[in-house]
MARVEX-798431 format. One line per field, with one value per atom (N, C-alpha, C, O, CB): residue number from 1; residue in one letter; atom name; x, y, z negated. Coordinates in Angstrom, 1 decimal. Glycine has a CB too. Layout:
REM residues N
num	[NUM | ...]
residuo	[A | ...]
atomo	[CA | ...]
xx	[X | ...]
yy	[Y | ...]
zz	[Z | ...]
REM end
This chain:
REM residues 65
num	[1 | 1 | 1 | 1 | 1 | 2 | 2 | 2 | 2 | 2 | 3 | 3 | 3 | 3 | 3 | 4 | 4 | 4 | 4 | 4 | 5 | 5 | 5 | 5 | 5 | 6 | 6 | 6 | 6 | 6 | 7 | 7 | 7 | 7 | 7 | 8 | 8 | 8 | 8 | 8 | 9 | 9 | 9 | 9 | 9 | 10 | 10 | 10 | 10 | 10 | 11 | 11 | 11 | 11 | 11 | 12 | 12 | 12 | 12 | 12 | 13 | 13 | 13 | 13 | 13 | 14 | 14 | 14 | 14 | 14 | 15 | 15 | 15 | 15 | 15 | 16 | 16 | 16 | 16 | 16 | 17 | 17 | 17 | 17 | 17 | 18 | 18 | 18 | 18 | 18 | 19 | 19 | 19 | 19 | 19 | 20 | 20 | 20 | 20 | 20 | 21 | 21 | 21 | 21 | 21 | 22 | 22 | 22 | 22 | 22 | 23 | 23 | 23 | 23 | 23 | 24 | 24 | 24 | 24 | 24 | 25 | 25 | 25 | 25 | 25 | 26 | 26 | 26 | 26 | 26 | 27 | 27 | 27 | 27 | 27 | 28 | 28 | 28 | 28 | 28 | 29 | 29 | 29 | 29 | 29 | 30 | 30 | 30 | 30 | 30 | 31 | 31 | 31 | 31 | 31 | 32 | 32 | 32 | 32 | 32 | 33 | 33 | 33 | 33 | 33 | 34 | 34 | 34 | 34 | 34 | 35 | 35 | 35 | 35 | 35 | 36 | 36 | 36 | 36 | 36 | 37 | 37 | 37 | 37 | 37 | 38 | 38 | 38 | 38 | 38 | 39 | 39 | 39 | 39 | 39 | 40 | 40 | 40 | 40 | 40 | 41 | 41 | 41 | 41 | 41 | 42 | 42 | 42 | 42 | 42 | 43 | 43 | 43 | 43 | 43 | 44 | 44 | 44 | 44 | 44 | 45 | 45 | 45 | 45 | 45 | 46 | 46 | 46 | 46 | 46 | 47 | 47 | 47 | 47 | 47 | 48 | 48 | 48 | 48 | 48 | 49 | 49 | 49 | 49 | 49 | 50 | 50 | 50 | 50 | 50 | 51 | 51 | 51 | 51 | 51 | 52 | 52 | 52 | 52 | 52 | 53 | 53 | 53 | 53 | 53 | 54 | 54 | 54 | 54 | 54 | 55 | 55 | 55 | 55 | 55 | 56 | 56 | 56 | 56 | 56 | 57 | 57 | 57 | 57 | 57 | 58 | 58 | 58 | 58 | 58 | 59 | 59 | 59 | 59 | 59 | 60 | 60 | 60 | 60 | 60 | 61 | 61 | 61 | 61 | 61 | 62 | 62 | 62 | 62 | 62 | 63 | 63 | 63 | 63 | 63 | 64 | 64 | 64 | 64 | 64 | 65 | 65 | 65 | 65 | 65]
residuo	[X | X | X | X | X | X | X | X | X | X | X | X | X | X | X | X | X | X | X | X | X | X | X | X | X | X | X | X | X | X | X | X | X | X | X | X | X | X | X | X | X | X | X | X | X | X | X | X | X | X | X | X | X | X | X | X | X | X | X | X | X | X | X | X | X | X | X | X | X | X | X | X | X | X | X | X | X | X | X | X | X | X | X | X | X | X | X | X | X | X | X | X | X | X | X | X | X | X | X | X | X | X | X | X | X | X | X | X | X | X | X | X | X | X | X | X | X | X | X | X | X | X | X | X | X | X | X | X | X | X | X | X | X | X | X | X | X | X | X | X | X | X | X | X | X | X | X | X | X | X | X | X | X | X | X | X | X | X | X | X | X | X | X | X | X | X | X | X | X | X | X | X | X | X | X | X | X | X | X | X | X | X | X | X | X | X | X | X | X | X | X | X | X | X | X | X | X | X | X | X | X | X | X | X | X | X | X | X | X | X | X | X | X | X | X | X | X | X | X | X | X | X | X | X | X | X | X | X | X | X | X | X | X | X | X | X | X | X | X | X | X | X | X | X | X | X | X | X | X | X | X | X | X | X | X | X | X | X | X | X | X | X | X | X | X | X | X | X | X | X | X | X | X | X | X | X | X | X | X | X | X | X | X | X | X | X | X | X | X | X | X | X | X | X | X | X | X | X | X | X | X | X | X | X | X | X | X | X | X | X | X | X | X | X | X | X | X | X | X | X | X | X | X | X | X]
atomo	[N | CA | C | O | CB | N | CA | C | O | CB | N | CA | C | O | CB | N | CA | C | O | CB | N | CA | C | O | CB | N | CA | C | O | CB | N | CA | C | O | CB | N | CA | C | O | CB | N | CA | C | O | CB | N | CA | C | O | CB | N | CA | C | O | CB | N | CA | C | O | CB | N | CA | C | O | CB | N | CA | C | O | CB | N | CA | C | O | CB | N | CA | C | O | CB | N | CA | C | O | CB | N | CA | C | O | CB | N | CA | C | O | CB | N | CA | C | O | CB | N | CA | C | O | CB | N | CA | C | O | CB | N | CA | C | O | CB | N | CA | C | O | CB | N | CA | C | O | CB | N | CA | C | O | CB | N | CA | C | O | CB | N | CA | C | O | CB | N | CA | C | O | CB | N | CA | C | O | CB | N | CA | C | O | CB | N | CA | C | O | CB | N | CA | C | O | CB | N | CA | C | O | CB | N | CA | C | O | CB | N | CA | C | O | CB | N | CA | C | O | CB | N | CA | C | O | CB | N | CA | C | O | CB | N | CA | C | O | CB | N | CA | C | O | CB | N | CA | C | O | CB | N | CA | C | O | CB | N | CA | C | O | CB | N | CA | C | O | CB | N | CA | C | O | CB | N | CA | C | O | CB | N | CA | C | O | CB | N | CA | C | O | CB | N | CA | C | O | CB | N | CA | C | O | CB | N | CA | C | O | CB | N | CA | C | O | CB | N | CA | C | O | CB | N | CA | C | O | CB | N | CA | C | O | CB | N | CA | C | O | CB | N | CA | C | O | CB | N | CA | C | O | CB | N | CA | C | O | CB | N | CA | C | O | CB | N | CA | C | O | CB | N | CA | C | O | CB | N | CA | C | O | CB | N | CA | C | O | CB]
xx	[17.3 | 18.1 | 17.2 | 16.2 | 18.5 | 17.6 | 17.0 | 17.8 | 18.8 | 16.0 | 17.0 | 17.1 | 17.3 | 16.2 | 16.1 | 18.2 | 18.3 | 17.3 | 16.6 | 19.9 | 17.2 | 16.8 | 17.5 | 17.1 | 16.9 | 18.5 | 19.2 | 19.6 | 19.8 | 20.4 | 19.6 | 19.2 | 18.1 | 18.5 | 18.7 | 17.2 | 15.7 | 15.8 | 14.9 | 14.8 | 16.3 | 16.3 | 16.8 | 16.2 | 17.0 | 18.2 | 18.9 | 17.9 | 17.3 | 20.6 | 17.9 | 16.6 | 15.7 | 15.8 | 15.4 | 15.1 | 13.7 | 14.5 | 14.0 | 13.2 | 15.7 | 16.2 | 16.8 | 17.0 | 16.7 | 17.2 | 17.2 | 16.6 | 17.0 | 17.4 | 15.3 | 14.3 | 13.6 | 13.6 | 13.0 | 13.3 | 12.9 | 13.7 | 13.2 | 13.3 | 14.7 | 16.1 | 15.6 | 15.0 | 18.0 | 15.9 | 15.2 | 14.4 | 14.4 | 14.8 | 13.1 | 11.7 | 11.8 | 11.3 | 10.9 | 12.5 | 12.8 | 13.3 | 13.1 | 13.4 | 14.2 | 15.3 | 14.1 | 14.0 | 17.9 | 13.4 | 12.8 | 12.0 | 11.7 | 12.0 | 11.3 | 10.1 | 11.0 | 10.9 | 9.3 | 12.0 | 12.5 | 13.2 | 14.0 | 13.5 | 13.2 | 13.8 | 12.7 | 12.8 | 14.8 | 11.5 | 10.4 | 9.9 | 9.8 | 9.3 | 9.8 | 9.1 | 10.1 | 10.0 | 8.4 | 11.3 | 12.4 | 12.0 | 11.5 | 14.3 | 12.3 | 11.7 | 10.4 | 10.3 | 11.8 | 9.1 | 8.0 | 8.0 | 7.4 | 6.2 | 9.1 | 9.2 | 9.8 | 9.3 | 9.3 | 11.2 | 11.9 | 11.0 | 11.2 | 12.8 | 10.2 | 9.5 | 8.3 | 8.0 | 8.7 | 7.8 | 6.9 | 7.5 | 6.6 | 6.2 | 8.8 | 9.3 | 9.5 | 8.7 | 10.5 | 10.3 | 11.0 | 9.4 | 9.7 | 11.4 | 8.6 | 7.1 | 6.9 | 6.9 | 5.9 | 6.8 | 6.5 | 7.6 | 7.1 | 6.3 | 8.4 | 9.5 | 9.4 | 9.4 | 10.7 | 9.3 | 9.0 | 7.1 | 6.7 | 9.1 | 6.6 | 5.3 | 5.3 | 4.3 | 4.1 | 6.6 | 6.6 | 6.7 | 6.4 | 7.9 | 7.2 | 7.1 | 6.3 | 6.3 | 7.7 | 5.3 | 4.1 | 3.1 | 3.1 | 3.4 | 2.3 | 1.4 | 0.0 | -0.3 | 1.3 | -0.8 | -1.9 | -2.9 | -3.1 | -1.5 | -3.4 | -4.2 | -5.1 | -5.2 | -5.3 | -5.9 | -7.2 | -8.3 | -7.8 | -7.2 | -9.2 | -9.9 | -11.9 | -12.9 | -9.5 | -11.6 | -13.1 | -13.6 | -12.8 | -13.6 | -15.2 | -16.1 | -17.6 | -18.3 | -15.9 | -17.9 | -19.1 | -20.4 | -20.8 | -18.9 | -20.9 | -22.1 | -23.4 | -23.8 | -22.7 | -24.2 | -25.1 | -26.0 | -25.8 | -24.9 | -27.5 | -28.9 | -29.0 | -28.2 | -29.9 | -30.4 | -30.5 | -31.5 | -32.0 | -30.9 | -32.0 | -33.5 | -33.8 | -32.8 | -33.7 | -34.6 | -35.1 | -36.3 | -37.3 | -35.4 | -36.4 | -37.6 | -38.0 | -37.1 | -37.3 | -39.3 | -40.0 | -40.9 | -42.0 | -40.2 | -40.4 | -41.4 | -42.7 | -42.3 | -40.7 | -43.8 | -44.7 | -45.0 | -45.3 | -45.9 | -44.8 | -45.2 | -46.7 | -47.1 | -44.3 | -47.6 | -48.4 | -48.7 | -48.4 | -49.4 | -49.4 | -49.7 | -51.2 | -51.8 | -49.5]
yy	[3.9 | 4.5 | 5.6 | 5.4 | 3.5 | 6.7 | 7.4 | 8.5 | 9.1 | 7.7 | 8.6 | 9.0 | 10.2 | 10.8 | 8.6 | 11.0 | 12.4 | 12.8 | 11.9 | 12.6 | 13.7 | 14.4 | 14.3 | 14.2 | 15.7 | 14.2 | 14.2 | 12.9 | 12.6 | 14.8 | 11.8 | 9.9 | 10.2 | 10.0 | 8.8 | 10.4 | 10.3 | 11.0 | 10.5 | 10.9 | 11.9 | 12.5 | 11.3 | 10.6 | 13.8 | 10.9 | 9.9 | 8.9 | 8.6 | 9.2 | 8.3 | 7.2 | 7.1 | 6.4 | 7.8 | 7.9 | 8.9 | 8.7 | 7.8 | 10.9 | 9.3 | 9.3 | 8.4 | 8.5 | 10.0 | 7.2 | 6.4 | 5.1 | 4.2 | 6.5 | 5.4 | 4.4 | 5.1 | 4.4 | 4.0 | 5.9 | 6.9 | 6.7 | 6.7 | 8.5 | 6.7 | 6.3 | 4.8 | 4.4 | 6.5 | 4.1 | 2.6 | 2.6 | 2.5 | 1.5 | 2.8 | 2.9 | 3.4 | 2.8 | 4.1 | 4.6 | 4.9 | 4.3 | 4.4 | 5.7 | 3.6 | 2.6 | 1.2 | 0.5 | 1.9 | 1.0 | -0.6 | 0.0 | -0.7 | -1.9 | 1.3 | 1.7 | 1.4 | 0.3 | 3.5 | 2.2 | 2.5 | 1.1 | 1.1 | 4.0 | 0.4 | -1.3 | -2.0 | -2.7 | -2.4 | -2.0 | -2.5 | -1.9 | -2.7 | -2.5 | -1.2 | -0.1 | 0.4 | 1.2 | 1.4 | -0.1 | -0.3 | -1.6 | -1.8 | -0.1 | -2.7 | -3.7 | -4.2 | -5.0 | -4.1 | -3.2 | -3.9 | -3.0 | -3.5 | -3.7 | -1.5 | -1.2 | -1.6 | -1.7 | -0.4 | -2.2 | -2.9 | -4.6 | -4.9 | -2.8 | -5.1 | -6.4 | -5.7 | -6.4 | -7.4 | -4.7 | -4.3 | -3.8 | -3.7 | -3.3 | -3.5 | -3.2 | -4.6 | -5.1 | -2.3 | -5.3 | -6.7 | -7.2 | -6.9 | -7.5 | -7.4 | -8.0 | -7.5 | -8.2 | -7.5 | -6.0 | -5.6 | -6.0 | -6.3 | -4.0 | -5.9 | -6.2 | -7.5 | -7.8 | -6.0 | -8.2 | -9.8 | -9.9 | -10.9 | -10.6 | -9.1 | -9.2 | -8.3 | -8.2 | -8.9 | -7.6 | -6.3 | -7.0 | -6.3 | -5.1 | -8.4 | -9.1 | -9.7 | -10.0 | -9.4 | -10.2 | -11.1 | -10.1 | -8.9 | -11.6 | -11.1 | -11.2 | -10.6 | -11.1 | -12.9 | -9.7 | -9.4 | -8.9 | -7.8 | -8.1 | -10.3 | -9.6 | -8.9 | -9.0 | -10.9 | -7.9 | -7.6 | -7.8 | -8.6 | -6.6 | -7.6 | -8.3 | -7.4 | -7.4 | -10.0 | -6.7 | -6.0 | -6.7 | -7.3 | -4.2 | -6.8 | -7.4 | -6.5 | -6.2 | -8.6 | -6.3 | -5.5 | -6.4 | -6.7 | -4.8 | -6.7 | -7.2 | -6.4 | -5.3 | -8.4 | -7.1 | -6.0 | -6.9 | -7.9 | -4.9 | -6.3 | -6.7 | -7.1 | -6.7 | -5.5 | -8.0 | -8.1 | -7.1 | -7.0 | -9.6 | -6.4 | -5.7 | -4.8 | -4.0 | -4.9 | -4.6 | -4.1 | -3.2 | -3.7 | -5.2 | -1.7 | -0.7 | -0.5 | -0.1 | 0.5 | -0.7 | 0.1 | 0.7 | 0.3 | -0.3 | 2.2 | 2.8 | 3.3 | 3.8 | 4.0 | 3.3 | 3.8 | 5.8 | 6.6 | 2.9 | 5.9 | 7.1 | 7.6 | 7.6 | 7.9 | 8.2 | 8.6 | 10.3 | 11.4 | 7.9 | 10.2 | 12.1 | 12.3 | 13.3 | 12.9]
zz	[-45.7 | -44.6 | -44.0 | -43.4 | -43.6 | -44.2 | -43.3 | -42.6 | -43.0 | -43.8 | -41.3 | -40.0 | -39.8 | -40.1 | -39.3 | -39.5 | -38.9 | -37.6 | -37.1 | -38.4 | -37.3 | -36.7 | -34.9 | -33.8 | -37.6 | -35.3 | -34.1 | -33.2 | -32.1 | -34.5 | -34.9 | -34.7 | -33.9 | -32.7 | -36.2 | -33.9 | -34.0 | -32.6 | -32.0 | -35.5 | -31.7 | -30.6 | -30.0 | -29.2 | -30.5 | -30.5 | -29.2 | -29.1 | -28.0 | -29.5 | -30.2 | -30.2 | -28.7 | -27.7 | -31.5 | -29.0 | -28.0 | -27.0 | -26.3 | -28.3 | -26.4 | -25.4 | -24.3 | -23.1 | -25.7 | -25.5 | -25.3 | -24.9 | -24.2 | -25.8 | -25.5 | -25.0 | -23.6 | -22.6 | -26.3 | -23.6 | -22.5 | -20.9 | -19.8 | -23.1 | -21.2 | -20.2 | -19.9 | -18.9 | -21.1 | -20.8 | -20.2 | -19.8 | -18.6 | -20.6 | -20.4 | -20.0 | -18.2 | -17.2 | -21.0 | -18.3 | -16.8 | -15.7 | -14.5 | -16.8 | -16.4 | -14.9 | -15.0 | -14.0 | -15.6 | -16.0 | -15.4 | -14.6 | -13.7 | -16.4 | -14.6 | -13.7 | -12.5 | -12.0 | -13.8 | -12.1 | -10.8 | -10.7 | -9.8 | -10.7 | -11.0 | -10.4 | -10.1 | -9.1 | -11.6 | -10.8 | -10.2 | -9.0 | -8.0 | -11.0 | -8.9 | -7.5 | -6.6 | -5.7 | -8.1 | -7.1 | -5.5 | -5.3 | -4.2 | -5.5 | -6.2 | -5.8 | -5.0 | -4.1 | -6.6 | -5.8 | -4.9 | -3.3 | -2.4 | -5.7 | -3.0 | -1.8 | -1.0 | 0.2 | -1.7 | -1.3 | -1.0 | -0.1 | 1.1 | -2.3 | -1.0 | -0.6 | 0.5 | 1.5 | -2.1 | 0.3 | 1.2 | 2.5 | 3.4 | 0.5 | 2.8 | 3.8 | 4.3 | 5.1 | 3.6 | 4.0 | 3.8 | 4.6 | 5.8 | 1.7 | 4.6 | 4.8 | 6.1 | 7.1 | 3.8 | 6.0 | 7.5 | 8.7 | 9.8 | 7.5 | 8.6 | 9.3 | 9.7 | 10.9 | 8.6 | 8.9 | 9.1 | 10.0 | 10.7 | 7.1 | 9.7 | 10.7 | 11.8 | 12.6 | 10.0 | 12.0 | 13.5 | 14.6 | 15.5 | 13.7 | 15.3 | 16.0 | 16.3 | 17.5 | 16.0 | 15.5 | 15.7 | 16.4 | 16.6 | 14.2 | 16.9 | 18.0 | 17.4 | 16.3 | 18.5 | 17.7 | 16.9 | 18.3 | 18.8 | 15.6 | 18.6 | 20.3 | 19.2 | 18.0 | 21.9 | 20.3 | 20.3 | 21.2 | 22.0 | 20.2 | 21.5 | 22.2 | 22.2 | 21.4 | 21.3 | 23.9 | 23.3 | 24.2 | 25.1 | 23.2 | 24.2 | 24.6 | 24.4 | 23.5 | 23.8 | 26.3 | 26.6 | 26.7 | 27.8 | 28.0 | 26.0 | 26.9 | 27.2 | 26.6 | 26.3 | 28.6 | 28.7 | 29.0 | 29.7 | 29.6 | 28.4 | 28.5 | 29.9 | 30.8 | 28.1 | 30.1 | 31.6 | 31.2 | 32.4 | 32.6 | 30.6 | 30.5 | 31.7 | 31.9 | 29.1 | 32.5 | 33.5 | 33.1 | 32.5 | 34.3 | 33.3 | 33.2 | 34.4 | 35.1 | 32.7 | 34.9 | 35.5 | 35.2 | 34.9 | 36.1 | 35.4 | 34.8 | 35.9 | 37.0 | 34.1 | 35.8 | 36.4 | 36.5 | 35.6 | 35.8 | 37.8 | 37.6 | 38.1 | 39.3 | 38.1 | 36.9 | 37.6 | 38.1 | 37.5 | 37.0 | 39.4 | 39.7 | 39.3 | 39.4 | 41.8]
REM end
């Protein structure tokens, strides 16, 4: 059996076209779950929390004339 030239294009084109729609169903899907996620974490609670501390350290410096 063999294959035309023009078989052999749809072929190509064919697989190419799939190849294409499973990309774009995975990666609506993983954007889709990544939205889905944040949404579900925009209400939660996320304190922060700063904290100064300070030396007791004391300089006296001596001056001399």
């Amino acid at each position: 059996m063999k294959l035309t030239n023009d078989q052999i294009q749809k072929i190509i084109t064919a697989v190419c076209t799939c190849i294409t729609t499973i990309a774009a169903i995975i990666l609506t899907s993983a954007c889709t779950l990544s939205l889905s996620v944040q949404k579900q974490n925009n209400n939660s609670n996320q304190g922060t929390e700063q904290t100064t501390s300070v030396d007791s350290l004391s300089i006296n410096p001596v001056l001399k004339k």
